[in-house]
C-alpha positions in Angstrom: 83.1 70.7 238.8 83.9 70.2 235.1 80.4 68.9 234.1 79.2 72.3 235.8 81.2 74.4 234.1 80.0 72.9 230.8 76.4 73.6 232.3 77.2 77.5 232.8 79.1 78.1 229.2 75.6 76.2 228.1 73.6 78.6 230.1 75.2 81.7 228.0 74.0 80.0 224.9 70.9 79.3 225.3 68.5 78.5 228.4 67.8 74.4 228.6 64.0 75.4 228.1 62.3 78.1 227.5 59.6 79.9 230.5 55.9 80.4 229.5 53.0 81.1 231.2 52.0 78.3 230.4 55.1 76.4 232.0 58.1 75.0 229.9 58.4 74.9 226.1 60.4 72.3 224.2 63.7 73.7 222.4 63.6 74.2 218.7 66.2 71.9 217.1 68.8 75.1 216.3 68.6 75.8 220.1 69.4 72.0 220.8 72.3 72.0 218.3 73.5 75.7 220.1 73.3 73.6 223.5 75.4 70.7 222.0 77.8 72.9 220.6 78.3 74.7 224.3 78.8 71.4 226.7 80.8 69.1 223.7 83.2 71.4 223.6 82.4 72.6 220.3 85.0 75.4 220.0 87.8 72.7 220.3 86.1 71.0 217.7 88.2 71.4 214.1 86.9 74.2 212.1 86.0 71.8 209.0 83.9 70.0 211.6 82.1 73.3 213.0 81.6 75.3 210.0 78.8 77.6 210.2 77.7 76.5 213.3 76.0 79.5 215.8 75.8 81.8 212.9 72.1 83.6 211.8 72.3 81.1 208.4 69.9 78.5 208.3 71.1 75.2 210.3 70.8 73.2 207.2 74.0 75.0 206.1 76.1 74.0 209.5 78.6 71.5 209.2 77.3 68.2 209.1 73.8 68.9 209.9 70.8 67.8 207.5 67.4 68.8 208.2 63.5 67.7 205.7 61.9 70.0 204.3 60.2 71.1 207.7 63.8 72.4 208.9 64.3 69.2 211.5 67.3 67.6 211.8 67.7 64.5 210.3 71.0 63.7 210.2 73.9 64.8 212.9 77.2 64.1 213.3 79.6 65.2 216.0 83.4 64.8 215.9 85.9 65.5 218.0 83.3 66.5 220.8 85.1 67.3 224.1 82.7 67.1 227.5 79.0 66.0 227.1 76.4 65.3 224.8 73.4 67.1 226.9 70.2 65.1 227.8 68.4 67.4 225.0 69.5 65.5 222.3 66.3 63.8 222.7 64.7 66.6 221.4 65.8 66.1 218.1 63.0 63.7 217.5 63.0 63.4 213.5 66.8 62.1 213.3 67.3 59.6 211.6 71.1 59.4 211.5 73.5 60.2 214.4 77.0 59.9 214.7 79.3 60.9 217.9 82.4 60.6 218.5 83.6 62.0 221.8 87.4 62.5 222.5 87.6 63.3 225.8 90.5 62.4 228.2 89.8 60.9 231.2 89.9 63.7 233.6 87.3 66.1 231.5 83.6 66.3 232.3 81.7 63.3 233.4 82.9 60.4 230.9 80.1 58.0 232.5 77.5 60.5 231.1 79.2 62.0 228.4 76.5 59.7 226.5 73.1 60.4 227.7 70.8 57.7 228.0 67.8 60.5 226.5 69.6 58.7 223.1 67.3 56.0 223.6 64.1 58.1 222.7 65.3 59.1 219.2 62.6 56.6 217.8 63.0 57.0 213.8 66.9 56.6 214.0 67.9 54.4 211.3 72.2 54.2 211.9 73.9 54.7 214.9 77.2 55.2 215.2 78.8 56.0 219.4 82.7 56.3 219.5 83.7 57.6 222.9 87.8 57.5 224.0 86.9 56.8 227.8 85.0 54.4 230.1 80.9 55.3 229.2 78.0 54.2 229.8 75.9 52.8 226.8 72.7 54.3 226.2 69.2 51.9 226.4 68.7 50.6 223.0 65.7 48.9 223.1 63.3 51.7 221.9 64.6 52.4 218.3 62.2 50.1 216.4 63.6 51.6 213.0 67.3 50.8 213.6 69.2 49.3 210.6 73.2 49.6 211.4 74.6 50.2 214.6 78.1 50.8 215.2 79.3 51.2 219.1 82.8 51.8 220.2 83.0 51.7 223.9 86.2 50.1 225.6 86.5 48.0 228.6 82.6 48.2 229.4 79.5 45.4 229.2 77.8 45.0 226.1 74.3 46.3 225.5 71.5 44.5 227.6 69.5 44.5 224.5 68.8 46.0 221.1 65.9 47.1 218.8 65.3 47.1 215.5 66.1 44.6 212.5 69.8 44.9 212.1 71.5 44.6 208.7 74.7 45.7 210.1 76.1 45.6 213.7 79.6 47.2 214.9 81.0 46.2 218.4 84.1 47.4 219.5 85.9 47.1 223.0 83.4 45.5 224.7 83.9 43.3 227.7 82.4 39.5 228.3 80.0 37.1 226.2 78.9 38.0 222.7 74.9 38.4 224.2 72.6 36.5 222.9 70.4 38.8 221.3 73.0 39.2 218.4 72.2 35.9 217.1 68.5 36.7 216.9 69.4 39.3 214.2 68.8 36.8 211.6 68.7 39.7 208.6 72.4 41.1 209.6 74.5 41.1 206.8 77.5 42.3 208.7 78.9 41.3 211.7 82.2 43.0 213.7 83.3 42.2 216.8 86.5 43.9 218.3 87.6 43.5 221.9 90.6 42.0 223.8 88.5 41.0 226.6 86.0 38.0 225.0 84.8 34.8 227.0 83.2 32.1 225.6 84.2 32.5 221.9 81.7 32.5 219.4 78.3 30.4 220.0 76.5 28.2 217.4 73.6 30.5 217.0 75.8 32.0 215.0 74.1 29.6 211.8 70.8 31.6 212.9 72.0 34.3 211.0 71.6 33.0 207.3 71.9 36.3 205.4 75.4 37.2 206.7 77.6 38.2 203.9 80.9 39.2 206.9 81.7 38.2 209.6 84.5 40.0 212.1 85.3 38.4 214.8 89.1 39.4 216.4 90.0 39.0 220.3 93.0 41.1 219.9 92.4 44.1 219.6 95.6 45.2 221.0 99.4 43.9 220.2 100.5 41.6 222.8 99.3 38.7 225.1 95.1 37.9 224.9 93.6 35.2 226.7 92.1 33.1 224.4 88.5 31.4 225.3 88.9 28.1 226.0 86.1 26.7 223.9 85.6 25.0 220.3 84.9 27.2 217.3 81.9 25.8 215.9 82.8 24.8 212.0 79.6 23.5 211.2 77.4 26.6 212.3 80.4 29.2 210.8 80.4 27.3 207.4 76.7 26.8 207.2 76.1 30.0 205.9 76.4 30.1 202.3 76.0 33.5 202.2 79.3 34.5 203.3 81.9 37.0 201.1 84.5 37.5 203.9 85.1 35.7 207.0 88.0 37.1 210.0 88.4 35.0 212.8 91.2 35.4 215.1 91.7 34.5 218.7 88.5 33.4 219.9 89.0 29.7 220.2 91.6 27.0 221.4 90.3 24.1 219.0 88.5 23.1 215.6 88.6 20.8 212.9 88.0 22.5 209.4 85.3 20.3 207.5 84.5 19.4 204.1 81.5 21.4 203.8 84.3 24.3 203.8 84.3 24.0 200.0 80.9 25.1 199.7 80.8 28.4 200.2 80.2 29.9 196.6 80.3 33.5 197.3 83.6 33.5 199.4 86.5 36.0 198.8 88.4 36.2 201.9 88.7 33.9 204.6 91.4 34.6 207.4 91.6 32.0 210.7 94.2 32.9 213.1 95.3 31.4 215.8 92.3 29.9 216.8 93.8 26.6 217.8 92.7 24.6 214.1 93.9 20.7 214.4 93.4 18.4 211.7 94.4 18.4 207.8 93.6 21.0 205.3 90.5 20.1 203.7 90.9 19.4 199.8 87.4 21.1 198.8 89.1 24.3 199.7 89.8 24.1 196.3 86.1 24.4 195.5 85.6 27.9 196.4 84.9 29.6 192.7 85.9 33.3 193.9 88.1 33.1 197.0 91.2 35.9 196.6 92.0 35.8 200.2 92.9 32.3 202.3 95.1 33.0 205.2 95.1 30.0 207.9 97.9 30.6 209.9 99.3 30.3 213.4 97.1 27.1 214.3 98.3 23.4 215.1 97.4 21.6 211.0 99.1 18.6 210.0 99.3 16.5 207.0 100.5 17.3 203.5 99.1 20.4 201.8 96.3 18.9 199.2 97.1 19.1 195.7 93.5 19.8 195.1 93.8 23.5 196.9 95.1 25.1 194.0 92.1 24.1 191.9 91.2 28.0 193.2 92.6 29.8 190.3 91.0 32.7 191.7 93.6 32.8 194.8 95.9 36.2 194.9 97.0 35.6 198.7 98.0 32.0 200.3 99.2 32.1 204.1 99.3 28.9 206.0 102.2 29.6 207.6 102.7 28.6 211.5 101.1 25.2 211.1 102.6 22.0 210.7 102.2 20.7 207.9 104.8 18.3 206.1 105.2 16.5 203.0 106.2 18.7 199.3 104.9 21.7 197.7 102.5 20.0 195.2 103.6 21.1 191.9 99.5 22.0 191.0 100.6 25.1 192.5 101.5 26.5 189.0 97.8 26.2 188.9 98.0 29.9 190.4 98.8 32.0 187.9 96.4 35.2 189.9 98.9 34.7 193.3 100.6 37.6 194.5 101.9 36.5 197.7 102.5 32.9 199.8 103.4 32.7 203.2 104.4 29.1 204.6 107.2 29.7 206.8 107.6 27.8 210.1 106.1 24.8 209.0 107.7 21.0 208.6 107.1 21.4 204.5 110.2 19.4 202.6 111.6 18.2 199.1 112.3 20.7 196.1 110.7 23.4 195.3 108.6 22.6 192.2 109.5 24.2 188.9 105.6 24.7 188.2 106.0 27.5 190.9 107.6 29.5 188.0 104.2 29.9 186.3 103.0 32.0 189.3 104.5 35.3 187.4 102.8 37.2 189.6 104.0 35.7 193.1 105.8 38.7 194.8 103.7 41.6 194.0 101.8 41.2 197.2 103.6 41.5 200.9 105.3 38.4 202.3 106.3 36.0 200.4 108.3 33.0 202.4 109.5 29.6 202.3 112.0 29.8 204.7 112.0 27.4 208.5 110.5 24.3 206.3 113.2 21.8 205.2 112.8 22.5 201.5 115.9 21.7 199.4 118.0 24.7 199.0 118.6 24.0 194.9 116.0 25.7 193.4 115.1 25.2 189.4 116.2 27.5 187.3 112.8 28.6 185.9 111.7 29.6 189.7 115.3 31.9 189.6 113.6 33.5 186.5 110.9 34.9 187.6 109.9 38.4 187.2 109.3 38.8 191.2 112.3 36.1 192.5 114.1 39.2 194.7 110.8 39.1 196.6 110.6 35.5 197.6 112.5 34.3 200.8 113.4 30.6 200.0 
């Protein structure tokens, strides 16, 4: 009944085509846009977001259209749409860029539909970008031979069947199931996000296929609280083949791992984050290798052994977690080394001895959030040069 309302306010706007003798005549792209406006709800939408829109004034000056120099649309975004997006969209056949996002609750108009599959005729679209707040059905994707970055947020359903177009950045959000396979035969992405709570079978080897990555997003908990983890083996080798690499999030998509050497060798890295993925083994020492890394959080695995000296050869570092592991043995004093590091987190480890006076050359340690020593068995006598730094209130010893 809903959808059919939205179909008769539509109606009052403008007819879905237009009667000729000579039978039906396609929409002009401000009747299309007047059609979208009627069944999305556009009168709910914010009045920043539907400026101009339905007035005489050419539709190059309504809110968040574009149009070439031939008056098409080009670019279209939609947010805040309440309803449908009507099948006409396809009519709109010079965009390029489209972006929808759709907050509809669950009992208004037809949330399988409120996508229409017409989408996949918009040939020459370039980006992508589908955020709907209900269950939907995910328009074909196969026909877009021109598509460059794609960004899909659709919760709790399966993920595309397949997808056109040579990638350079890819967006998957609350998808359901196996990472399919025809995201590893992107081979030019550059980024790659994956965001669910509902992933089997972790992350596949393929993943070395894709040599020009520069990030990589992968996180299997999307919301707080219990996840199953997949029970499967994150492959290193393939993750750490890929030299490419500036920032690297893994969390939750494995139960087991052994960081390797080759880890070091990764000389555009700034961030790396592995969480609770189920990690076994010793810190490698050629993490001290990496020439720009900022960011190294390895936390909430199952390490042992001592923390290698060698690590704080990366004088670059701002941020070292490694807290929720086991490792033992002292703080190697080297970790004066660190005179760029903001904040340390190695709490709930088996760490022990003093706390090395070296740490004092840190000056900067406490600027950044957390900053804790605390469930280790670290001597409680601290030296008095760590008691002068400029940031001591900060750390938790």
């Amino acid at each position: 009944m809903k959808k059919f309302r939205f179909l008769l306010l539509a109606a009052a706007v403008i007819p879905a085509v237009m009667v000729s003798s000579c039978g039906p005549k396609q929409l002009s792209d401000k009747q299309i846009l007047e059609l979208i406006y009627a069944q999305a709800g556009g009168d709910q939408w914010s009045d920043y977001n539907k400026e101009g829109w339905l007035t005489e004034e050419n539709i190059d000056d309504w809110k968040n259209v574009d149009v070439n120099e031939e008056g098409r649309v080009v670019r279209l975004s939609i947010y805040g749409g309440k309803g449908v997006i009507p099948a006409e969209i396809s009519g709109l056949t010079e965009l390029e860029e489209l972006n929808i996002v759709m907050d509809n609750d669950d009992d208004e108009g037809d949330p399988v539909e409120c996508i229409p599959a017409s989408i996949g005729k918009l040939e020459k679209l370039r980006e992508l970008y589908l955020n709907v707040s209900v269950p939907c059905a995910v328009p074909p994707l196969d026909n877009m031979p021109l598509l460059e970055d794609l960004n899909l947020r659709f919760y709790g359903g399966a993920y595309p069947e397949a997808v056109s177009g040579d990638l350079s950045e890819l967006v998957l959000n609350g998808f359901a199931g196996e990472i399919p396979a025809w995201v590893y035969d992107k081979v030019n992405l550059k980024v790659l996000s994956i965001n669910t709570d509902k992933l089997e079978g972790g992350l596949a080897p393929e993943i070395a296929n894709l040599s020009s990555l520069e990030r990589l997003n992968v996180d299997n908990s999307r919301f707080i609280g219990g996840v199953d983890v997949p029970n499967t083996e994150l492959p290193v080798d393939a993750i750490f083949s890929l030299k490419d690499l500036k920032y690297i999030f893994l969390r939750s998509i494995s139960t087991s791992g052994v960081l390797p050497a080759e880890i070091g060798n990764m000389p555009e890295l700034k961030s790396m984050i592995l969480c609770d993925l189920g990690l076994t083994g010793e810190l490698p020492k050629e993490l001290g290798d990496l020439p720009k890394i900022e960011t190294l959080e390895i936390y909430r695995n199952e390490l042992t052994g001592q923390i290698p000296p060698e690590l704080f050869n990366a004088v670059t570092l701002k941020q070292l977690w490694l807290d929720h592991n086991h490792l033992s043995g002292p703080l190697p004093k080297e970790i004066g080394n660190l005179v760029n590091l903001e904040s340390i987190e190695l709490s709930y480890n088996e760490l022990s001895g003093s706390i090395p006076a070296e740490l004092a050359k840190c000056t900067k340690l406490g600027k950044g959030v957390f900053n804790d020593f605390t469930n280790n068995q670290f001597s409680p006598d601290l030296p008095e040069q760590v008691k002068a730094m400029p940031y001591f209130s900060e750390l938790k010893f």
